[in-house]
C-alpha positions in Angstrom: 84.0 -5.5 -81.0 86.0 -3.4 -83.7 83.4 -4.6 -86.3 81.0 -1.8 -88.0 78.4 -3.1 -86.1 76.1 0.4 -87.3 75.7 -1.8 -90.2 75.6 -5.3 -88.9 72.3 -6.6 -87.3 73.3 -7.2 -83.8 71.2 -6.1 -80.7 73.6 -5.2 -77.5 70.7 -4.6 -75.5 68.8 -8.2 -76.1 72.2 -10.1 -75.5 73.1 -8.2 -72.2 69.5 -8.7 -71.0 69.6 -12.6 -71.5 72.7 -13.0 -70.3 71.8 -11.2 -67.3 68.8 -13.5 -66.7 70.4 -16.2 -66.9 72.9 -14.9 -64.2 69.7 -14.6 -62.0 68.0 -17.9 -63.0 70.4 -20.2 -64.8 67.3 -22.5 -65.1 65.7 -20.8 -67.9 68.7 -22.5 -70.0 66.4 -25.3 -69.9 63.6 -23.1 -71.3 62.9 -24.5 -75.3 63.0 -20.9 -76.5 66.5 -19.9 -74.8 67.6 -23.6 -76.1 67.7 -22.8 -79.6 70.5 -20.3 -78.3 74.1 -20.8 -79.1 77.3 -19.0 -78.3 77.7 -18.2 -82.1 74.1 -16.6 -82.4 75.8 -14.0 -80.2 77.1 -11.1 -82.2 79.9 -9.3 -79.4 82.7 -11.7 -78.6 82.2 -11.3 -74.7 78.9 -12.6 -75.0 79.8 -15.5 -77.2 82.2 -15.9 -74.7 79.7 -15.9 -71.6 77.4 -17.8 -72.7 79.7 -20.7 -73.8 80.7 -20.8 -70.0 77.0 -20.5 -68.9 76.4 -23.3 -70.5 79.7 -25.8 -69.6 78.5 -24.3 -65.9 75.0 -26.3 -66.5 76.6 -29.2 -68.7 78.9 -29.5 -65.5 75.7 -29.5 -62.9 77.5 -26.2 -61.6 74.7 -23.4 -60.8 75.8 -20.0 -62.5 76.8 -17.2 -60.7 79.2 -14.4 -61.5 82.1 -16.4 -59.0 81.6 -19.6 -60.7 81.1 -17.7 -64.1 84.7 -16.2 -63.8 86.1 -19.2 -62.5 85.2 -21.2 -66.4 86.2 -18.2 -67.8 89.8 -18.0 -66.7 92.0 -17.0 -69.1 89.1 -15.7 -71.3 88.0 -13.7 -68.3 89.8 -10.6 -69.9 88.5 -11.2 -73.2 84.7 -11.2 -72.0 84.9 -8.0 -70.4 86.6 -8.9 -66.9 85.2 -9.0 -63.5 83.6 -6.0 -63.3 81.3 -6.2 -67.0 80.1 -9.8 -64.9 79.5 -7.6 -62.4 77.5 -5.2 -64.5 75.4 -7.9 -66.2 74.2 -9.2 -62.4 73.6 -5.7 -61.3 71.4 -4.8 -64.6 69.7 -8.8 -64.4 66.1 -7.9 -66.5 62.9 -9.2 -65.6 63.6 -13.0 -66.2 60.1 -13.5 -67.8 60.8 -11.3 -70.6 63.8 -14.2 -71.8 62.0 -15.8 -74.3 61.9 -12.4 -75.8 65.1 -11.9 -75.0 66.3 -14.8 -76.7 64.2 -14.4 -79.9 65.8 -10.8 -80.5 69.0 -12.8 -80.5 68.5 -15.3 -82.8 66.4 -12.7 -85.1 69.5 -10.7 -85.3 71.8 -13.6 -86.0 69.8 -15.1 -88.6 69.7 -11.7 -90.3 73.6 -11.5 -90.1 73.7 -15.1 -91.5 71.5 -14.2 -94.3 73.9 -11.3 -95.2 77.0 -13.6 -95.0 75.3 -16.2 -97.6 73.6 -13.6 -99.9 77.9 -12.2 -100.5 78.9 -15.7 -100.8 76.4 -16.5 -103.3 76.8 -12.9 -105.4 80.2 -13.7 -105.4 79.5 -17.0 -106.7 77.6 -15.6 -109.1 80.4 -13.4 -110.5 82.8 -16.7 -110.3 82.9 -17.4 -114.4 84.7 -20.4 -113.4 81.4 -21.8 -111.9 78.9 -23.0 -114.4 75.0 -21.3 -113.8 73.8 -24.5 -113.0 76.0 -25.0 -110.1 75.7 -21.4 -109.1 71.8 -21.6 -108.5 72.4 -24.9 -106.6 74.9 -23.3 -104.5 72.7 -20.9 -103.6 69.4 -22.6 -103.2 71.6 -24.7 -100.6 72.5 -21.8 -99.1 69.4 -20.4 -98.3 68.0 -23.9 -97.3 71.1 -23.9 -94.5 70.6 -20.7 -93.3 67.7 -21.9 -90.9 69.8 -24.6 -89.5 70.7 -24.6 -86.0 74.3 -22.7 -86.0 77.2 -24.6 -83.7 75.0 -27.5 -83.0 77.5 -30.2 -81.1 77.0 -33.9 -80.6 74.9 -35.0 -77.2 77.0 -36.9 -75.3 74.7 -40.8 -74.0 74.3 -39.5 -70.8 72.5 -36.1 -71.6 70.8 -38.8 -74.3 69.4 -40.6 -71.8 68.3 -38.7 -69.3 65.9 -36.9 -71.8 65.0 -40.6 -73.3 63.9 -41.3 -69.0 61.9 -38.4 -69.0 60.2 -39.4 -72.5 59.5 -42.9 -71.4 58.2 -41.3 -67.9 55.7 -39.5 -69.5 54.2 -41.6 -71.9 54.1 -44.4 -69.2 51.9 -41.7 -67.2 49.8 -41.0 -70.1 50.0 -44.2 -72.4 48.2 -43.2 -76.2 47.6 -45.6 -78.9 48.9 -42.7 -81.0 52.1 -40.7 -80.6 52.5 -39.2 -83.9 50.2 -38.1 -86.2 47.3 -39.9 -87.3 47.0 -41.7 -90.5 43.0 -41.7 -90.9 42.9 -45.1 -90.1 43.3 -46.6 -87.2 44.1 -50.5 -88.1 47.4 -48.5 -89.8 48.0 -46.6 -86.9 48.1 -49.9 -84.6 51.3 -50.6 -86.0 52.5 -47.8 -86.9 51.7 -45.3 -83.7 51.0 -42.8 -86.3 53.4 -40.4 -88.4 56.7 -39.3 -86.7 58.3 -36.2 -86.3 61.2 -36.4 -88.8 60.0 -39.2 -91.0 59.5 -39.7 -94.3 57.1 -41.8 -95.3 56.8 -43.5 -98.8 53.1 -44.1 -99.9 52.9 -46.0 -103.2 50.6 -48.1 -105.6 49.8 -48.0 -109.5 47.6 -45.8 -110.6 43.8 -45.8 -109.3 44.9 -47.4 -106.2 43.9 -44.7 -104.2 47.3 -43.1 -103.5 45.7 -39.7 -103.5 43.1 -40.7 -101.1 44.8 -42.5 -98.9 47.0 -39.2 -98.6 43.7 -36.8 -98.2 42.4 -39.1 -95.4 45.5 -38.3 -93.4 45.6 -35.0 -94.3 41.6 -34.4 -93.1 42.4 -36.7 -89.8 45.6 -34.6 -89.1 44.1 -31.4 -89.4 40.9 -33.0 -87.3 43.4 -34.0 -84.3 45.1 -30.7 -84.0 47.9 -30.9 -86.4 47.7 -28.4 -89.1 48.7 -30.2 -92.2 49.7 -28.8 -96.2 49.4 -31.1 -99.5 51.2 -30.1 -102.2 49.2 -31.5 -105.1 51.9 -31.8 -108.5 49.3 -34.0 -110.3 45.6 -32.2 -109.7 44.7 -28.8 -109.6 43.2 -27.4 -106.5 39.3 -27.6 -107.7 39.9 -31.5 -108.0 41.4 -31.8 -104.5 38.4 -30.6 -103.1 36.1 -31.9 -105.0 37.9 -35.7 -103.8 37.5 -34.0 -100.1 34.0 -33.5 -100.3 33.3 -36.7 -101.5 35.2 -38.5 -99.6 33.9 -36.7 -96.4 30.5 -36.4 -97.4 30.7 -39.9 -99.0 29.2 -38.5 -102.2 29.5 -40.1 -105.4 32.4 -38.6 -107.3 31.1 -39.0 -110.9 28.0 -36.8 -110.0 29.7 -34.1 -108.0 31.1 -34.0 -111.1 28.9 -33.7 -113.4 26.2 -32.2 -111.5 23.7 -34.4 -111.2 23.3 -34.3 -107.1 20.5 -35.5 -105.7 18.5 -33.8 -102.4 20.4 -36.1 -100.3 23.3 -35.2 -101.9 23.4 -31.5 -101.2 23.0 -32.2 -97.6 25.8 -34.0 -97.5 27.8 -31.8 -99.7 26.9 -28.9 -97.2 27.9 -31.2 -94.4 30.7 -32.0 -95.3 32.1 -28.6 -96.7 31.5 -26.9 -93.4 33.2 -29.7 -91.5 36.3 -29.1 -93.7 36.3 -25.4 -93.9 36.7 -25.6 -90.0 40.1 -27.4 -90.7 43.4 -26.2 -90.7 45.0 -27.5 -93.8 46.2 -25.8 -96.8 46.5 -27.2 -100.7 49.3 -26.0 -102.6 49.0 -27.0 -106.2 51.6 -25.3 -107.8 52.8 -26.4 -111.3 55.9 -28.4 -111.1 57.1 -26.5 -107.6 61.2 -27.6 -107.2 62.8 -28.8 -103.3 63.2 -24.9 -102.7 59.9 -24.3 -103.8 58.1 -26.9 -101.0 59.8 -25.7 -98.5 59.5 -21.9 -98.8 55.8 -22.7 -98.8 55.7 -25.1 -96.0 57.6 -21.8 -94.4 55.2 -19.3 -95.2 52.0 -21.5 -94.4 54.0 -22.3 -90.7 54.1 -18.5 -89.9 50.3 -17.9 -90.4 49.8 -20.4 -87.9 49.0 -18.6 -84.8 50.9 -19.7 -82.5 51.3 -23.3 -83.5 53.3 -25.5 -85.8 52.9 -27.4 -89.1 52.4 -30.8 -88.2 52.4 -32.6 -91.7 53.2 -32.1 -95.2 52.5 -34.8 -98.2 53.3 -34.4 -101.7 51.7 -35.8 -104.2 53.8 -37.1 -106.1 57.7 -37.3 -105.6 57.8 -38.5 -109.5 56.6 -34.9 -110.6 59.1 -33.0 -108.9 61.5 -31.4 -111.2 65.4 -31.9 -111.1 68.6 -29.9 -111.5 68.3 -31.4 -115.5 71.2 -32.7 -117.1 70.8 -35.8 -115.0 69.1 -39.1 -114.5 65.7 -39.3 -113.2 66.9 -41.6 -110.8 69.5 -39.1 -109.6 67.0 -36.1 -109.6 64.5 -38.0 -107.5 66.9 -39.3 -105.3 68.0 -35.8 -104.5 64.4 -34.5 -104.0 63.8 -38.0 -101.7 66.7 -36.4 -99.2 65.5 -33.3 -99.6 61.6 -34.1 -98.4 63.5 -36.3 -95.1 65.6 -33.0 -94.6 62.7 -31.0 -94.7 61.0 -33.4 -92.3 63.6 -32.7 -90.1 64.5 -29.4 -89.9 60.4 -28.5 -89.1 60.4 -31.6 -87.2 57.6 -33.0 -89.1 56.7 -35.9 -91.0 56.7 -35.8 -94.7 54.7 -38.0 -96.6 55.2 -38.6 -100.3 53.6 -40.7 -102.6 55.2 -42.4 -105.3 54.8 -44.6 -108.7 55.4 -48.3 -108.9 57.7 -49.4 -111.3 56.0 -50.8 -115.1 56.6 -54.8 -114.2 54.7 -54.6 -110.9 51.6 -52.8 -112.9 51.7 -55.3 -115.6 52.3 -58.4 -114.0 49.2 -57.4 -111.0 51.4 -59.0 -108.2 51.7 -57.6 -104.9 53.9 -54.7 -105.2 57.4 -54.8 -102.8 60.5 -52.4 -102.5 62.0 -53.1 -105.3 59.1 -51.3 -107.3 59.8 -48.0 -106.4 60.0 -46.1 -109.4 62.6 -44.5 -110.8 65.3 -45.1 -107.8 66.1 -46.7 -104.5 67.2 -44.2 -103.0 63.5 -43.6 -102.2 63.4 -47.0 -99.9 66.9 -45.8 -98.7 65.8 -42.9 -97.1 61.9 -43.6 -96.1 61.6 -44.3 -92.6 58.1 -45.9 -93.7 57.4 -47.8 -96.6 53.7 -48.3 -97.4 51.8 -50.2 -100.7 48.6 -50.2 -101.8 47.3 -53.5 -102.9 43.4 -54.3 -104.4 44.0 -58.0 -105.8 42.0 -60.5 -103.9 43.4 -61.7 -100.9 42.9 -64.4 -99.4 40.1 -65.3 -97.4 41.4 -67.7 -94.8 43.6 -64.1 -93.6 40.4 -61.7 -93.5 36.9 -63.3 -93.5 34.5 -60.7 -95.2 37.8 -59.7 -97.5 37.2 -59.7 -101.9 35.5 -57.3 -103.6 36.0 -53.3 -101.9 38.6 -54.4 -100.1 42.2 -53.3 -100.4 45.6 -54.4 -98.5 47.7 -51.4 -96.9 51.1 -53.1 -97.1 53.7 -51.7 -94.2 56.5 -53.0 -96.3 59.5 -51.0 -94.4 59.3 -49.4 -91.4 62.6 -48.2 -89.3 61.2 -48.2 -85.9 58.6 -50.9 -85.8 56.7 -53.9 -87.2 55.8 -54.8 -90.9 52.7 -56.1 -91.9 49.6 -56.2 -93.9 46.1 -54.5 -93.0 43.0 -55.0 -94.7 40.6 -51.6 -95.4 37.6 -51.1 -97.2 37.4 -49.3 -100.2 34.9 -47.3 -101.5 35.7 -46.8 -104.8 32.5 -44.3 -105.7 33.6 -42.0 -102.6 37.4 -42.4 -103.4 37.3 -43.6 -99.7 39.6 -45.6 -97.2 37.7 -46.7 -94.0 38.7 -49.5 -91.3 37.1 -52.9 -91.7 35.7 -52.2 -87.8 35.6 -49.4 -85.4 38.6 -49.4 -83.5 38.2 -51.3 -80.2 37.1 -49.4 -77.1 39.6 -50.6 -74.6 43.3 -50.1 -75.4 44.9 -52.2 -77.8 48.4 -52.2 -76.5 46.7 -54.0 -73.2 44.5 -56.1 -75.3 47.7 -57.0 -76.9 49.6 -57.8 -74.3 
């Protein structure tokens, strides 16, 4: 407690007040905003101390009291501030509602002392002659990225593991959905793949006109549509293109004469329709020029806080290609870098990511059916993807889909981690820059009908 803590964020008052709810109620541990708490987010040694043993208490099925809190303690009992500051915490216990608050003040302090710990690190980087620029700015952009990452995170031992895996399985048996992610804009896609995950990154590719770009806006629209506010960060279009492809697409309004202009009657009733429908969205375009890894996710960052209360629930880039490297490197190196960056992105918002990519040059000039080997540029991109998709508009063959050749494409599930592979057939409307399913999706459910 000798530290200048005049000068270090730290708030005395928010960690005696938690710690002294959880005295009174050691279930709000369980609470999602006192969860993000660890010992280390703590800024007086007695509290780190505390909590530490509040929580072995819990991980031991032990309730918490100021007995059994002394008891873990032990030999640390002195160091924490002995019986009788336990004593004062129980006596001052705050209102136990106000510990989300509580808890929040915490980890606003903390963050703000970890942020003055990196920015010293990196200035004296910076000063460090020894260290090339390059390598300096890298450093630092790391840095910065780590800051938001959970401090003192430790492993879960199976147990814990499964007893939270129970309680997942639990409720989704009790309320069974066709989709537990978010969904793709087509539903023959989301049958076998559940929908986006949380964490994943998920590789969207095809050669050029093959409707990589819309295949992306449709899930971006039917994200935004089912509640999960989505961002696209367009590298290849500006902004004005984007949403001129949304309106079409939406409004299924020929493309070539939004354009140009030439709209008919029924056109601008569409147009009107369909902009009104999509201005009542939440999604967000961010077509920045050539934006770098740091770049994506200080935006994804500042669109999550103007959320209201909610959280970003997908981001897509289009394209990984067209993000820009460290330089001095191969492409294949810089875009395997920015392919772990988009799955650690994923991750720390607990998102998925969705990024589309280029096919290699032999799989455009030879027309085949495109496969992983095709990825452009590197395979680290395959490596990390959790989902793998290709877009295919050869003619397929008719004894596999009945009405399939001309405005039909293939969406191939080429890789996915936790489920099937396969091929779906989707119509394609070229003049709308539209996917749509072959049918409407059944009205019973499908996992029954599957079964």
């Amino acid at each position: 407690m000798g530290e200048e803590t005049a000068q270090i964020p730290q708030n005395r008052e928010a960690e005696r007040s938690l710690l002294g709810a959880v005295l009174f109620d050691d279930d709000l541990l369980s609470v999602p905003a006192v969860r993000l708490v660890q010992p280390a987010d703590f800024h007086f040694e007695s509290h780190r101390l505390i909590f530490a043993a509040m929580l072995a208490l819990v991980a031991a099925g032990s309730g918490v009291d100021v007995v059994t809190l002394a008891a873990q303690l032990g030999a640390s009992l002195s160091s924490a501030g002995g019986q009788a500051y336990l004593d004062t915490l129980e006596a001052a216990a705050p209102a136990t509602a106000h510990a989300e608050q509580y808890a929040g003040l915490v980890l606003d302090a903390s963050l703000r002392r970890r942020l003055i710990r990196e920015a010293r690190a990196i200035e004296a980087t910076a000063r460090n002659e020894q260290v090339k620029s390059e390598e300096a700015v890298s450093d630092a952009q790391r840095r910065v990225l780590d800051i938001r990452r959970p401090a003192g995170r430790e492993a879960v031992g199976i147990r814990d593991a499964m007893r939270a895996a129970s309680a997942r399985w639990e409720a989704r048996h009790e309320h069974p959905q066709d989709v537990t992610g978010v969904p793709t804009g087509l539903w023959a896609v989301d049958k076998l793949t559940s929908g986006w995950q949380p964490g994943q990154l998920v590789i969207i590719a095809g050669r050029p006109g093959d409707g990589k770009t819309s295949l992306a806006t449709r899930s971006l629209v039917a994200a935004a549509a089912a509640g999960f506010p989505a961002l696209l960060f367009s590298l290849e279009m500006p902004e004005e293109q984007i949403v001129d492809r949304l309106v079409a697409m939406e409004g299924r309004v020929d493309g070539s004469r939004l354009r140009s202009g030439w709209l008919r009657d029924e056109d601008w009733t569409q147009v009107g329709q369909a902009s009104s429908r999509l201005a009542g969205l939440p999604f967000w375009i961010d077509a920045a020029p050539s934006p770098s890894l740091f770049d994506l996710r200080a935006s994804a960052r500042r669109v999550q806080s103007r959320i209201a209360g909610g959280h970003l629930g997908l981001v897509i880039v289009d394209y990984v290609q067209r993000m820009p490297g460290r330089g001095g490197r191969s492409r294949n190196d810089d875009v395997a870098e920015n392919a772990r960056g988009l799955k650690s992105l994923g991750r720390d918002m607990g998102l998925p990511v969705v990024a589309l990519s280029q096919l290699s040059r032999d799989s455009v000039k030879q027309g085949r059916r495109p496969g992983l080997a095709d990825l452009r540029d590197t395979g680290e991109l395959e490596q990390e993807a959790d989902v793998v998709l290709f877009l295919y508009h050869q003619p397929v063959n008719v004894s596999a889909c009945g009405e399939c050749g001309r405005g039909v494409a293939e969406v191939i599930v080429e890789k996915q981690r936790n489920g099937p592979t396969g091929i779906v057939h989707v119509r394609w409307e070229r003049e709308f820059t539209r996917f749509h399913d072959m049918a409407p999706p059944p009205t019973r459910d499908w996992h029954q009908e599957a079964g």
